[in-house]
N, C-alpha and C positions, 0 to 999 in steps of 0.2 A: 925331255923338257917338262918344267914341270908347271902345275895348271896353275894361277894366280889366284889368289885368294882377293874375292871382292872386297871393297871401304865398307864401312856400315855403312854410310850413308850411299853408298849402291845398293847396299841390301834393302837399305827401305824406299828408295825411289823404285824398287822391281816390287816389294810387298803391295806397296799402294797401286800400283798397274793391275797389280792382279786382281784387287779389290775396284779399280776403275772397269775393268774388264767385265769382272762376274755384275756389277752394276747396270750396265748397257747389255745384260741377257746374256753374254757367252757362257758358258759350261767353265765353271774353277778348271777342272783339268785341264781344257783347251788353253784358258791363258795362263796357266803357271806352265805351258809347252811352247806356247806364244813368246815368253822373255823369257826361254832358252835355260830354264831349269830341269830337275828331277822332282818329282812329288816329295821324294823323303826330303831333299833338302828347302824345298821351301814350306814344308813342316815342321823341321828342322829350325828354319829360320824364323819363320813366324813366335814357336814358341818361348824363342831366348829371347 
């Protein structure tokens, strides 16, 4: 099976979480693990 590739506009409603997150004190790492990514890819996705 194969994995679905997110909408952009998923990709950026999980971008801004991430940045809500580290906002309110979390650790970036913990919430880019929080909305259920890998670090590369939302490295990945932030930079494009």
């Amino acid at each position: 099976m194969a994995n679905k590739r997110p909408k952009p506009e998923e990709i950026v409603m999980k971008l801004r979480q991430v940045e809500i997150l580290s906002a309110q004190g979390m650790l970036r790492l913990d919430a880019i693990r929080q909305i259920g990514v890998t670090e590369q890819t939302y490295y990945r996705w932030s930079a494009g």
